[in-house]
ROSE-4610 file (N, C-alpha, C; in Angstrom, 1 decimal, always signed):
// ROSE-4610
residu = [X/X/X/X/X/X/X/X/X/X/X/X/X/X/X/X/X/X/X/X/X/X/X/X/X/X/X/X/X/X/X/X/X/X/X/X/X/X/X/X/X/X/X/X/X/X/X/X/X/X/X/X/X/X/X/X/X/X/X/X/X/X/X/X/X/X/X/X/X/X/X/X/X/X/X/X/X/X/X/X/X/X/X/X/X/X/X/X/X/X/X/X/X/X/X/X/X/X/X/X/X/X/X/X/X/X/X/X/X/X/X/X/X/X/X/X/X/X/X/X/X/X/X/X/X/X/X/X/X/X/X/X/X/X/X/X/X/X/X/X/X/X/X/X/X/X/X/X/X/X/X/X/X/X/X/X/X/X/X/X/X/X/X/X/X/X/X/X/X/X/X/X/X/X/X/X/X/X/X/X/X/X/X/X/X/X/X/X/X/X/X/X/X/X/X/X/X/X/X/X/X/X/X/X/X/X/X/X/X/X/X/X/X/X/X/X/X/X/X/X/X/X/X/X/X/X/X/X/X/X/X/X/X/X/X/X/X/X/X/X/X/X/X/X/X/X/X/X/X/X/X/X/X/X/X/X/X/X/X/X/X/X/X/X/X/X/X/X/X/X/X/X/X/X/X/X/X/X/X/X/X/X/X/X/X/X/X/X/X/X/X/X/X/X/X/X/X/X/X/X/X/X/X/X/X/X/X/X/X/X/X/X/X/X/X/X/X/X/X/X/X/X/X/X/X/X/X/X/X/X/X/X/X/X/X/X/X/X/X/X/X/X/X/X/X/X/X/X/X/X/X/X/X/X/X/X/X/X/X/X/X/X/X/X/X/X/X/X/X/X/X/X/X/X/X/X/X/X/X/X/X/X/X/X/X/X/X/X/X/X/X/X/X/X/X/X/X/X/X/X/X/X/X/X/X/X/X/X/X/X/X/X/X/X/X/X/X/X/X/X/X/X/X/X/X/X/X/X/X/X/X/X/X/X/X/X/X/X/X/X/X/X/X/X/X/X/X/X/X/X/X/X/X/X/X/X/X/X/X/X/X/X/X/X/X/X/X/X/X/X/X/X/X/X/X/X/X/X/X/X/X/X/X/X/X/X/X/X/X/X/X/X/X/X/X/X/X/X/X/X/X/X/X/X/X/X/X/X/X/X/X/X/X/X/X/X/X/X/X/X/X/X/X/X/X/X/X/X/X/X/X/X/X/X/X/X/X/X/X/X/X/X/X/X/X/X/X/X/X/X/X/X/X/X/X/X/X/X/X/X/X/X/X/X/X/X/X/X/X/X/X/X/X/X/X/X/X/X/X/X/X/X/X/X/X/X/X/X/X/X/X/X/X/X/X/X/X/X/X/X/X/X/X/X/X/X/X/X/X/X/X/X/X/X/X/X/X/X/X/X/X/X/X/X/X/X/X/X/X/X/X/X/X/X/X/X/X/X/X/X/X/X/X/X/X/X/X/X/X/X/X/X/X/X/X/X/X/X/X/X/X/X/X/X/X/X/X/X/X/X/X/X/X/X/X/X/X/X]
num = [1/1/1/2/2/2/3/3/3/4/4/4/5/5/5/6/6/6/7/7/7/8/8/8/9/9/9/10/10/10/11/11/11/12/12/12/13/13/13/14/14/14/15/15/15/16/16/16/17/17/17/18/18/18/19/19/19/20/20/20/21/21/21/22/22/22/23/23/23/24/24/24/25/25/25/26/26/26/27/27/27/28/28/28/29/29/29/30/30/30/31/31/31/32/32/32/33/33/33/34/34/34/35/35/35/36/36/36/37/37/37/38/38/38/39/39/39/40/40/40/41/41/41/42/42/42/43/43/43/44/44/44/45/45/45/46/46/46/47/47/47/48/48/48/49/49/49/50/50/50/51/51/51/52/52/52/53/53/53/54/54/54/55/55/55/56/56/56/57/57/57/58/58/58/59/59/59/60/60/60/61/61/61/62/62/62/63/63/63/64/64/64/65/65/65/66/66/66/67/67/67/68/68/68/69/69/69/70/70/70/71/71/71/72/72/72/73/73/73/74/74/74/75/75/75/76/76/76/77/77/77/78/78/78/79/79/79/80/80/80/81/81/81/82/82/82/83/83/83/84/84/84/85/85/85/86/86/86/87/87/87/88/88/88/89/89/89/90/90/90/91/91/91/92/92/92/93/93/93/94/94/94/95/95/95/96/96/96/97/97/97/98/98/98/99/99/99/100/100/100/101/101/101/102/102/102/103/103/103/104/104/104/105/105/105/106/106/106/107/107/107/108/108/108/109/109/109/110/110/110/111/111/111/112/112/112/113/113/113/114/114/114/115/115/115/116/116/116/117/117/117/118/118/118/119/119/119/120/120/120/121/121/121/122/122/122/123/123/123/124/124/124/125/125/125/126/126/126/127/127/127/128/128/128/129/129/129/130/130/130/131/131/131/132/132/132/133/133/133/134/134/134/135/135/135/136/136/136/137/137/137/138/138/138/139/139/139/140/140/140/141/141/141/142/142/142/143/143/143/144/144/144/145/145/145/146/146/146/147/147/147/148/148/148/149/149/149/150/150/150/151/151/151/152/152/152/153/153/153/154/154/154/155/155/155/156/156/156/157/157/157/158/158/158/159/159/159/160/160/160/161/161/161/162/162/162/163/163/163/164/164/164/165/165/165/166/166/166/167/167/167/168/168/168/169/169/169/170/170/170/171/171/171/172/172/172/173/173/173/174/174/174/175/175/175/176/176/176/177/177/177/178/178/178/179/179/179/180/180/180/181/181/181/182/182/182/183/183/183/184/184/184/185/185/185/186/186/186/187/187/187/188/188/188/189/189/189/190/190/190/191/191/191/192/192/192/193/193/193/194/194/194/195/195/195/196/196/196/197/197/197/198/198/198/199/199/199/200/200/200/201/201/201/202/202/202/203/203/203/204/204/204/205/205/205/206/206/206/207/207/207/208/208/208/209/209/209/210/210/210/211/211/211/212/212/212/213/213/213/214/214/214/215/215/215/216/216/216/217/217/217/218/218/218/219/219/219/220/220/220/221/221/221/222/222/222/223/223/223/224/224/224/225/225/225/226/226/226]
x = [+112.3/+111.6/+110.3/+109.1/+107.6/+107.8/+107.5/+107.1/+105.9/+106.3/+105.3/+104.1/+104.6/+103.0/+102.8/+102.6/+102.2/+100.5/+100.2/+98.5/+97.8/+98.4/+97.8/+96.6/+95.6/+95.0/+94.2/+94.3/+93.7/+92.4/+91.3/+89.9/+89.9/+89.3/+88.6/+87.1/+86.7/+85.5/+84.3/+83.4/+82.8/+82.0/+81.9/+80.9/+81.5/+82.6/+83.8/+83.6/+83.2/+83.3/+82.2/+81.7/+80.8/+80.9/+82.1/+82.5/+83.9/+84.7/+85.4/+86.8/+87.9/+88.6/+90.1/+89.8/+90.9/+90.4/+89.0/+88.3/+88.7/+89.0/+89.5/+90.6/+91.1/+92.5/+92.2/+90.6/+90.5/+90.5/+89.7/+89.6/+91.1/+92.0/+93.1/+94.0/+93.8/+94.3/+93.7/+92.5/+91.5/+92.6/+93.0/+93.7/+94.7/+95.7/+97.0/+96.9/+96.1/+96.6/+95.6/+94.8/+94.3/+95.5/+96.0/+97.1/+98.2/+98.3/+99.5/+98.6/+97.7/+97.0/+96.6/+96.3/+96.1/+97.2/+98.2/+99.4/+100.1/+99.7/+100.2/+99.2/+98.4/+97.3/+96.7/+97.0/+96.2/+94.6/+94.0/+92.7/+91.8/+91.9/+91.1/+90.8/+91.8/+92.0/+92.0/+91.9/+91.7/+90.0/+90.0/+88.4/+88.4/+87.2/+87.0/+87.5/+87.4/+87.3/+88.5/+89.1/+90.7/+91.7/+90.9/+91.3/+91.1/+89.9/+89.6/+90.8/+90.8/+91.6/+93.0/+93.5/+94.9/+94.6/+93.5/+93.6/+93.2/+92.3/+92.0/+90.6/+89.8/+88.8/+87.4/+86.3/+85.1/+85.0/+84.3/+84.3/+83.2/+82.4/+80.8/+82.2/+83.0/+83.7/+84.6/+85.2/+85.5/+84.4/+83.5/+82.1/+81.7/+82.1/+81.5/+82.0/+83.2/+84.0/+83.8/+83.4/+83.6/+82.7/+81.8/+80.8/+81.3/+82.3/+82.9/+84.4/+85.4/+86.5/+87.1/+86.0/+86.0/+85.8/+85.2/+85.1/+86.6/+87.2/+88.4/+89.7/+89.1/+90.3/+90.4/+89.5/+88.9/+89.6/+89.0/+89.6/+91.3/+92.0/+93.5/+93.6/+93.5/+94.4/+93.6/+92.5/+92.5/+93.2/+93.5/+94.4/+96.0/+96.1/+97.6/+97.6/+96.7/+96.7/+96.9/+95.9/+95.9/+97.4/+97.7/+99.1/+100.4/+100.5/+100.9/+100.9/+99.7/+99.5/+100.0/+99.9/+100.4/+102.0/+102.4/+103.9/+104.6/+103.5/+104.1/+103.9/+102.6/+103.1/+103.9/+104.2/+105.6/+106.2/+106.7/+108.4/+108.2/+107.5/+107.3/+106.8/+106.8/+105.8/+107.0/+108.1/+108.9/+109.8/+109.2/+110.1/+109.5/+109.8/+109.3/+108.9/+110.2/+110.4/+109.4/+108.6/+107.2/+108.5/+109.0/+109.7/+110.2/+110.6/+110.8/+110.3/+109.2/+108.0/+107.3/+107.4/+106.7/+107.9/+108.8/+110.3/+110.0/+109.5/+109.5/+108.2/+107.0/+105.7/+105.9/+107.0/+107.2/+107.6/+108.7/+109.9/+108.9/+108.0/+107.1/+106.4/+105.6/+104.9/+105.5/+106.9/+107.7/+108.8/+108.7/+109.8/+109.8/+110.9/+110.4/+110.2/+109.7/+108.9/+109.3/+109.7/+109.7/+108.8/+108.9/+107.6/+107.9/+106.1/+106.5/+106.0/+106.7/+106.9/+105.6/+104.8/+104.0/+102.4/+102.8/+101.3/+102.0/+102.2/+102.8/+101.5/+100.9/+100.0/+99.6/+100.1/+100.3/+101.5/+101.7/+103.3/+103.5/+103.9/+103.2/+103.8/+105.0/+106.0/+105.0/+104.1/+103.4/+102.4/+101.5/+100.5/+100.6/+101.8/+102.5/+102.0/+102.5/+102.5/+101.3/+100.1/+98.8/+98.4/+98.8/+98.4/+98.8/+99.8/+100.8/+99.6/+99.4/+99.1/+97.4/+96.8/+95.1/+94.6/+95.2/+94.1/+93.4/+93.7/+92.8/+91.3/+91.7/+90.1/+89.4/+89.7/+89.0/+87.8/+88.2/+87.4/+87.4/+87.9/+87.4/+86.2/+85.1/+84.4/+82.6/+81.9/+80.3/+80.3/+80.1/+79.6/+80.8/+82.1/+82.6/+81.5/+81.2/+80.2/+79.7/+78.7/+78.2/+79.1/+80.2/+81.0/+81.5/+81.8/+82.5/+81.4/+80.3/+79.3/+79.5/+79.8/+79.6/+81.2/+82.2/+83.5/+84.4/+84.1/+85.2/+86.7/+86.8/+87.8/+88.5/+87.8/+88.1/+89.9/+90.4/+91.8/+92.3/+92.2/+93.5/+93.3/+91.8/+92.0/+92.1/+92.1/+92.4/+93.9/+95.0/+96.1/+97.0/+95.9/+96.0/+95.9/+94.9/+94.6/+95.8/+96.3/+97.4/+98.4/+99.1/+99.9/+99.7/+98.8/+98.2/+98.0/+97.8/+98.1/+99.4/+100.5/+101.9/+102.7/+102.3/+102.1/+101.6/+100.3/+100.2/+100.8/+101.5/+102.6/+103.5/+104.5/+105.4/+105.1/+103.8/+103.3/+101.8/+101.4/+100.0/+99.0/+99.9/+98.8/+99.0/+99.7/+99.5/+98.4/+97.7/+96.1/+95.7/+96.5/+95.8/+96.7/+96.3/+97.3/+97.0/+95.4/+95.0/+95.3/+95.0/+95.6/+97.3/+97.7/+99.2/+99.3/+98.6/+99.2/+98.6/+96.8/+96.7/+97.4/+97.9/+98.9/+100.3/+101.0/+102.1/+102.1/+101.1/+100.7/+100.2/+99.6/+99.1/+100.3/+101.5/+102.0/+103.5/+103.2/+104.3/+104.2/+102.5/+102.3/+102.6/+102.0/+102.5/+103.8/+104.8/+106.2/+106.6/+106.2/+106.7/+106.1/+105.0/+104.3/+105.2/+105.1/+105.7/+107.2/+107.8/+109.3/+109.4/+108.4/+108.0/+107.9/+106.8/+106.3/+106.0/+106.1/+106.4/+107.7/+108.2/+109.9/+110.1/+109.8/+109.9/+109.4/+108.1/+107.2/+107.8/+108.6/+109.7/+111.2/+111.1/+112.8/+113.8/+112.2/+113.4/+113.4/+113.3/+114.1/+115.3/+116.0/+117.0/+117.8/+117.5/+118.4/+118.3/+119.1/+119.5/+118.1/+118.6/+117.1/+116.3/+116.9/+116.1/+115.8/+116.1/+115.0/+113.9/+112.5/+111.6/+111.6/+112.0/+111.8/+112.4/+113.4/+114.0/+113.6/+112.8/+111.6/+110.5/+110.0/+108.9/+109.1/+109.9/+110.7/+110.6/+111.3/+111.6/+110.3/+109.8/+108.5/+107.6/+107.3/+106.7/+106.9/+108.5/+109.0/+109.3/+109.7/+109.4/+108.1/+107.3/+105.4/+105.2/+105.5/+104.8/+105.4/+107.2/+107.4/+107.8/+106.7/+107.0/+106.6]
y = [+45.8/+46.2/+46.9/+46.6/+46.8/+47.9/+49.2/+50.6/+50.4/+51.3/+51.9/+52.7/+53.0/+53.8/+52.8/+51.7/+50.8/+51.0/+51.3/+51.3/+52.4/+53.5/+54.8/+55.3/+54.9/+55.9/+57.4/+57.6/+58.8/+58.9/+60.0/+59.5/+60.9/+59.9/+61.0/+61.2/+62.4/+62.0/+60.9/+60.4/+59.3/+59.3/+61.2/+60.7/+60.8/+60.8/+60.7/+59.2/+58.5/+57.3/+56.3/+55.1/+54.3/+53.2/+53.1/+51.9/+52.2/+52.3/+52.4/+51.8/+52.3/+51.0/+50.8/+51.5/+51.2/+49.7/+49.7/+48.3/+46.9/+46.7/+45.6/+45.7/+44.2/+44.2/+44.7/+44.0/+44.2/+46.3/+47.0/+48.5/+49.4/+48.8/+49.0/+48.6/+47.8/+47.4/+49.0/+48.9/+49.7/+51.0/+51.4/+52.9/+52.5/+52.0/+51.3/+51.3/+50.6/+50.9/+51.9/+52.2/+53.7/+54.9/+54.9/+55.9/+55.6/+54.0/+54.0/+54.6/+53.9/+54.1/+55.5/+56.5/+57.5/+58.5/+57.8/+58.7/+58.3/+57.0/+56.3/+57.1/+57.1/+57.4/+58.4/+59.5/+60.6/+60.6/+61.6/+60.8/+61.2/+61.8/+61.5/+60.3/+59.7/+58.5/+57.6/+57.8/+56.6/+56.2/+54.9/+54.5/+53.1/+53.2/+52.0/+50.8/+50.6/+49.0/+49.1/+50.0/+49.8/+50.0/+50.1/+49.3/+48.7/+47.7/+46.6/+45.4/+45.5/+44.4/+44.9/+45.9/+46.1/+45.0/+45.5/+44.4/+42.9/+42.6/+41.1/+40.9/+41.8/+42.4/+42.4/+43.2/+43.7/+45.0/+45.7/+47.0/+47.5/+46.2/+46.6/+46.5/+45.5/+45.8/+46.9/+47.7/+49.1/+49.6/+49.4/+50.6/+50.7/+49.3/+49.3/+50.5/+50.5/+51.5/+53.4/+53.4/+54.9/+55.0/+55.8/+56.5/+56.6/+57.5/+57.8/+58.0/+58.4/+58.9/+60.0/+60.9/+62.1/+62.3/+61.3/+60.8/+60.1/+59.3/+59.0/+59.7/+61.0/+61.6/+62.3/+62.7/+63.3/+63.0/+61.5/+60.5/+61.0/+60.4/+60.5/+61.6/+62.5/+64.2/+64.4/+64.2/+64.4/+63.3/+62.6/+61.1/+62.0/+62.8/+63.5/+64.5/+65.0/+66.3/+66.1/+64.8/+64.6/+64.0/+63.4/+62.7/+63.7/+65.0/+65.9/+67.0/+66.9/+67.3/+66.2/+65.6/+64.3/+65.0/+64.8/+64.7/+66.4/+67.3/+68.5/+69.1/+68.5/+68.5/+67.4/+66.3/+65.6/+66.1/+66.4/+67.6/+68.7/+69.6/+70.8/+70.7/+69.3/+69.6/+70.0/+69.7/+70.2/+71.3/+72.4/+73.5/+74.3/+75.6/+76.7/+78.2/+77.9/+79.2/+79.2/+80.0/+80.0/+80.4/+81.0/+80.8/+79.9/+79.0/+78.1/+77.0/+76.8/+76.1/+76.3/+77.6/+78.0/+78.1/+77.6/+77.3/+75.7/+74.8/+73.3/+73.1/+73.9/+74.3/+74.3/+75.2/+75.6/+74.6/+74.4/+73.1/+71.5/+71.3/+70.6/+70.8/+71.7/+72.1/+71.9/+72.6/+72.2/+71.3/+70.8/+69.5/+68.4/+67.7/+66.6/+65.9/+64.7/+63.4/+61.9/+61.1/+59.7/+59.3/+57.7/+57.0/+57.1/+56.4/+56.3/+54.8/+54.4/+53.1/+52.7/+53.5/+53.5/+52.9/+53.9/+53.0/+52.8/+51.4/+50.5/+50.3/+50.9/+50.3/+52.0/+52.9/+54.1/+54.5/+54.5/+55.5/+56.8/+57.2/+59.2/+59.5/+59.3/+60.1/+59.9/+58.9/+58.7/+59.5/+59.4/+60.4/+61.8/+62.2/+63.7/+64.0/+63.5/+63.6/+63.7/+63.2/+63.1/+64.4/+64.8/+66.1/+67.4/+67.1/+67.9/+68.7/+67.4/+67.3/+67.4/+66.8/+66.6/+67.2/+67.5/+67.8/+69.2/+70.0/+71.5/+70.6/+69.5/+69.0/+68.5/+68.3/+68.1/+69.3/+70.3/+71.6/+72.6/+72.5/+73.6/+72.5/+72.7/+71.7/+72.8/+72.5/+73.0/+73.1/+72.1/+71.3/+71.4/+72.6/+72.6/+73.5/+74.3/+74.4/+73.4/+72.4/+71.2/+70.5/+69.9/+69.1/+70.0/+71.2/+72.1/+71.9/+71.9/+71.7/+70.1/+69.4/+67.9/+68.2/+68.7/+69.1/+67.8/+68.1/+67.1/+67.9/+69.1/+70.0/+70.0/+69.6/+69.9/+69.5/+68.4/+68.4/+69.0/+69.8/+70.8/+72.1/+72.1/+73.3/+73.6/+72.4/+72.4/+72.6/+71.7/+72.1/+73.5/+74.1/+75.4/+76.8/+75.9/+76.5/+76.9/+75.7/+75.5/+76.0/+76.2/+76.9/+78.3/+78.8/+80.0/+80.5/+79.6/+80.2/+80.6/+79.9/+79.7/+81.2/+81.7/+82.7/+84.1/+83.8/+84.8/+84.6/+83.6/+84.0/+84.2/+84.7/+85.1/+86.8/+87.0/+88.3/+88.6/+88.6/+89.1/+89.7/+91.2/+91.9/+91.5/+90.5/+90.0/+90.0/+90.7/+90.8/+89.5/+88.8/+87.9/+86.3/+85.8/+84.2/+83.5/+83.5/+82.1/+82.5/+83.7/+83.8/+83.2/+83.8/+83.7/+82.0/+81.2/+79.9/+79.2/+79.6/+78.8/+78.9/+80.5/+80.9/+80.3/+80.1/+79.5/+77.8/+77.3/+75.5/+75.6/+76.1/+76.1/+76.2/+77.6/+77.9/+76.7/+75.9/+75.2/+73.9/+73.4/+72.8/+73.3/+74.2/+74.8/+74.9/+75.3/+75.5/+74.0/+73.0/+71.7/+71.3/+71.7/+71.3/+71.7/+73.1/+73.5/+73.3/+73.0/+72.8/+71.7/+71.1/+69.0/+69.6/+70.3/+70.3/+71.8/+72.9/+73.9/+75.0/+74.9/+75.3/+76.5/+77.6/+78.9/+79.5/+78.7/+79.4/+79.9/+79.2/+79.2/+79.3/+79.6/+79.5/+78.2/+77.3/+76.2/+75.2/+75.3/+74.5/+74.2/+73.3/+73.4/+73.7/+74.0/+74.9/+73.7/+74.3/+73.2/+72.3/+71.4/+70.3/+71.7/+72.6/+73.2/+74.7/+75.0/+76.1/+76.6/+75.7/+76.0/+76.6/+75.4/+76.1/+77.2/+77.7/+78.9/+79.9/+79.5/+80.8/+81.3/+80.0/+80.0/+80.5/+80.5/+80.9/+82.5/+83.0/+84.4/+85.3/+84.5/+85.3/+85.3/+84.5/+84.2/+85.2/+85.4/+85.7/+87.7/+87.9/+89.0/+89.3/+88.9/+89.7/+89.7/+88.9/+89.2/+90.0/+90.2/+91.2/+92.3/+92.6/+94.3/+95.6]
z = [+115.4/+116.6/+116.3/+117.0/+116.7/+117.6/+116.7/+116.8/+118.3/+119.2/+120.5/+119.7/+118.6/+118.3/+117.1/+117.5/+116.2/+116.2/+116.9/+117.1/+117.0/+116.9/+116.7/+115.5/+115.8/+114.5/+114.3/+113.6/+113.2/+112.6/+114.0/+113.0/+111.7/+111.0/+109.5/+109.9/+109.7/+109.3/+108.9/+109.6/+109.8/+108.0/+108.0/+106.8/+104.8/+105.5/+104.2/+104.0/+104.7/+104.1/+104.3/+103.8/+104.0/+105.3/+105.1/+105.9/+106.4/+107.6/+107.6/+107.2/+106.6/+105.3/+107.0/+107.9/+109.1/+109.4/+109.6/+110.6/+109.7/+108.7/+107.6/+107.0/+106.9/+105.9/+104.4/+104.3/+102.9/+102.4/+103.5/+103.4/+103.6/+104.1/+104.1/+102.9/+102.5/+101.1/+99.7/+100.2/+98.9/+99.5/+100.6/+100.9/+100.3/+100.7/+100.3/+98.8/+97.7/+96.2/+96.4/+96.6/+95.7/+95.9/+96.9/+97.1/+95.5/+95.5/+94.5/+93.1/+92.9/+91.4/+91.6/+91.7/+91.9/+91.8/+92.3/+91.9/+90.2/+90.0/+88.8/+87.4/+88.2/+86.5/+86.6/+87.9/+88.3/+88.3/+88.8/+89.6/+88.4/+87.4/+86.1/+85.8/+85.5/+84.5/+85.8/+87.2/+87.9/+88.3/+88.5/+88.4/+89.7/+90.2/+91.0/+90.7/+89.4/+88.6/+88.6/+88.4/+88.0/+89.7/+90.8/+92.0/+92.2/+91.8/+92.2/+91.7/+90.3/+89.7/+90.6/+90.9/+91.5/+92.6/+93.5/+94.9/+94.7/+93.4/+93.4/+93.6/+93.3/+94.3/+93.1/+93.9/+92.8/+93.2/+92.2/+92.5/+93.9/+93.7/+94.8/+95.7/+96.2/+97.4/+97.8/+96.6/+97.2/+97.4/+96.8/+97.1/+98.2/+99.0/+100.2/+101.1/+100.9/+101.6/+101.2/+100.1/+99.7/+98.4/+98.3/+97.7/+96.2/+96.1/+94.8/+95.1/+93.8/+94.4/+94.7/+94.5/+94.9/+96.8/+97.5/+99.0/+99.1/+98.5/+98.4/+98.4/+98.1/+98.0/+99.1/+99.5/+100.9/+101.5/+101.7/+102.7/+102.8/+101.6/+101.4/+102.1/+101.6/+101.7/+103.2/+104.2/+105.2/+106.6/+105.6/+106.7/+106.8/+105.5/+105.6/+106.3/+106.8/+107.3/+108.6/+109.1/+110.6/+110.6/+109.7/+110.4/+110.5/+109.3/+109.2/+110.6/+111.6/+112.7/+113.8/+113.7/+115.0/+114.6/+113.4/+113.4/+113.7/+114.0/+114.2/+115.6/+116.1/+117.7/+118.7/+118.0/+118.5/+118.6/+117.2/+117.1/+118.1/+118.4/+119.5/+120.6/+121.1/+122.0/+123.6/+123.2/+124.3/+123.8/+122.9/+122.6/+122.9/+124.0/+124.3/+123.2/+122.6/+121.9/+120.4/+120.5/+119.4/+118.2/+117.8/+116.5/+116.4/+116.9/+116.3/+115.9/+117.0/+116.8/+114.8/+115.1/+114.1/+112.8/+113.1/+111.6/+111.5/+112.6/+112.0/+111.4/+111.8/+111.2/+109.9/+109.5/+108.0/+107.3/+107.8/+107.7/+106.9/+108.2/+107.8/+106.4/+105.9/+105.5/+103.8/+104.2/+102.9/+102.4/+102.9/+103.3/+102.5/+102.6/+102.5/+103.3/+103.3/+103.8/+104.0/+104.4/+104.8/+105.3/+104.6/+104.9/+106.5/+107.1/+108.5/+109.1/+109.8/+110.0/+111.2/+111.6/+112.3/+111.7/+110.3/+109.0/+108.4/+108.3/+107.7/+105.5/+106.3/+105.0/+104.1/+105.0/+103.6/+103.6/+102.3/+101.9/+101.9/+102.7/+102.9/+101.6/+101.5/+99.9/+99.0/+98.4/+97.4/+98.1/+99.0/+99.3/+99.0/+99.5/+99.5/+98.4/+97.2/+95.9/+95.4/+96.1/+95.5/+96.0/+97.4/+97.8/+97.1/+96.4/+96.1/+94.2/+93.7/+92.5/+92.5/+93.1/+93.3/+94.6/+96.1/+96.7/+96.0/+95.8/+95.0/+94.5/+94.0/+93.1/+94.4/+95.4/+96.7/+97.0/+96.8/+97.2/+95.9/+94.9/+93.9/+93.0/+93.6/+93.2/+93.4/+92.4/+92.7/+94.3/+95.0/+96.3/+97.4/+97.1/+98.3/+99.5/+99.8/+100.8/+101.6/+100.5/+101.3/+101.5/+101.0/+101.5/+103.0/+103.1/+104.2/+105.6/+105.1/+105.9/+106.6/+106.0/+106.5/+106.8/+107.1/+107.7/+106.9/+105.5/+105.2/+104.9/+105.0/+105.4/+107.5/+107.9/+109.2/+109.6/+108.9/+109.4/+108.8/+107.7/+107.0/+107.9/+108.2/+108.9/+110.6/+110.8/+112.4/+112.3/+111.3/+111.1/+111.3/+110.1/+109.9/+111.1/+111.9/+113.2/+114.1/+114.0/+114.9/+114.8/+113.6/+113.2/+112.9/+113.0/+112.8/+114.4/+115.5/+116.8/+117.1/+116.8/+116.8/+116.6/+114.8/+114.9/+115.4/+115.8/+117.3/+118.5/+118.4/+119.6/+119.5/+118.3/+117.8/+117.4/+117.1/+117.1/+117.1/+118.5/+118.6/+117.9/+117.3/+116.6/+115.2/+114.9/+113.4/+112.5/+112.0/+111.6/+110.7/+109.9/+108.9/+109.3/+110.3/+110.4/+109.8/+109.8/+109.2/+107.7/+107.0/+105.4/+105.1/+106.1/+106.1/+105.9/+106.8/+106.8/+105.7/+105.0/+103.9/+103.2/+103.0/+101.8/+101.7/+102.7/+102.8/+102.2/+102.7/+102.8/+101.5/+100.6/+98.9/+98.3/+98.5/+97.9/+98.1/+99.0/+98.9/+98.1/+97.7/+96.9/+95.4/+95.3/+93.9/+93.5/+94.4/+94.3/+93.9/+94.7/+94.1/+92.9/+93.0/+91.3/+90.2/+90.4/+89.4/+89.2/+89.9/+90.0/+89.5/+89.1/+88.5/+87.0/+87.2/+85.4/+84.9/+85.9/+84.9/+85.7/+85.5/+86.0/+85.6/+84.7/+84.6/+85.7/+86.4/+87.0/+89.0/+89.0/+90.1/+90.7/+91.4/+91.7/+92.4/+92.5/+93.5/+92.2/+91.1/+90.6/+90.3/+90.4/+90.4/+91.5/+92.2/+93.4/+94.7/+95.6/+97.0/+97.6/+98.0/+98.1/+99.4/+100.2/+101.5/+100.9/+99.3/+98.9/+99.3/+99.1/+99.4/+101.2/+101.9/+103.2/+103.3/+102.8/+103.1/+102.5/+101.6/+100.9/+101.9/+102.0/+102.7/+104.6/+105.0/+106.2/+106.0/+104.9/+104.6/+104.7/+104.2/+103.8/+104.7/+105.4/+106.8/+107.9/+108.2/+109.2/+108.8/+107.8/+106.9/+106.9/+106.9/+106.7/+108.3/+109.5/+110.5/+111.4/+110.8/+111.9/+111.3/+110.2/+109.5/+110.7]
C-alpha cells in the first residue's frame, strides 16, 4: 500500500547545495550511496570519485549537485534534523500535556530509529549513524560562522527551538533551555558513540536497549524542576 505521505519533502537550504539532488533520480541516487559510503569508509577516507563509481557515474556529475563533501554532509545531517522534526510534531501534535510532549522529545532524540517508508531512497538507521559519528565535523570547522551565516545550521536549530519551547512550558522560569536541549541532543550522540567504541566512558553500555532515554529523561526533568 503507497504511503499518503509518499510525497512529502523537506526543504534544505538552497545554498547547501548546487543543484538540488530531490529534483533527479540521478541526485537522489548521489544522497542514497553517499549516506551508505560515508558510513562505510567514514567521511575522511570518503571521496567524490569513490561515489561516483558506487552510482555508475563521473565525478563532474556528483559535482553538479554539491560543492564538496563537507556541503554534503550539511546536506545529510540537515535532511535528519528536518525529518527528526516532521516526526516529533506528528507524534504530539494531539497531546496536551507539555511533559510529555517533552518525554517523546527526549525519547526521540535518543532512541532508536526505523527506516521510514515515506523516503524510500534514505535509510535513516544508516544516516543516524553518520550523525551520530560525523555531524560535530559539520561545524567544528574554521568557517562555522560563515557557514552559520548562510544558515546551514538552521534545521538543528529550529529543532532545538522547539523543544526548548516545550520545556518552557513545563517550567517558565527555566533560565537555560536552549543549553539544556543542545546539551541533551550532543550528549546522546556521544553516549552512543562511546557505547560503540569507547565503553568505560559510559554507562549505557551494555545495559537495557531504553538506558539512554532514561538517563536522558532523569536529567532533564531533575535540572528543570529544581
Amino acid at each position: 500500500m503507497k504511503s499518503l505521505l509518499a510525497n512529502i519533502r523537506f526543504e534544505v537550504g538552497e545554498n547547501i547545495y548546487l543543484k538540488d539532488p530531490e529534483s533527479s533520480e540521478i541526485g537522489r541516487k548521489v544522497v542514497k550511496n553517499g549516506i551508505i559510503l560515508i558510513d562505510e569508509l567514514g567521511l575522511e577516507a570518503f571521496t567524490f570519485k569513490k561515489l561516483a563509481e558506487r552510482i555508475g557515474s563521473t565525478e563532474a556529475t556528483v559535482y553538479r549537485y554539491f560543492e564538496n563533501k563537507h556541503k554534503l554532509l550539511i546536506y545529510l545531517i540537515s535532511w535528519y534534523w528536518n525529518w527528526m522534526e516532521y516526526r516529533l510534531v506528528f507524534a504530539t501534535s494531539n497531546i496536551s500535556s507539555a511533559e510529555a510532549r517533552l518525554r517523546i522529545a527526549i525519547r526521540m532524540l535518543s532512541g532508536k530509529i526505523e527506516n521510514d517508508i515515506d523516503f524510500a531512497h534514505i535509510d535513516e538507521v544508516t544516516l543516524q549513524r553518520i550523525v551520530v559519528a560525523e555531524s560535530s565535523k559539520a561545524y567544528l570547522t574554521k568557517a562555522v560562522d560563515e557557514d552559520n551565516r548562510e544558515g546551514f545550521f538552521y534545521s538543528y536549530k529550529r529543532l532545538c527551538k522547539r523543544i526548548a519551547t516545550i520545556i518552557l512550558e513545563v517550567n517558565p522560569n527555566y533560565p537555560y533551555p536552549a543549553s539544556l536541549v543542545s546539551t541533551v541532543s550532543e550528549s546522546a550522540h556521544y553516549q552512543k558513540f562511546f557505547a560503540q567504541h569507547l565503553p568505560s566512558l559510559t554507562d549505557v553500555n551494555g545495559k537495557k536497549e531504553d538506558y539512554l532515554e532514561e538517563f536522558l529523561i532523569d536529567m532533564v526533568f531533575s535540572t528543570i524542576k529544581k
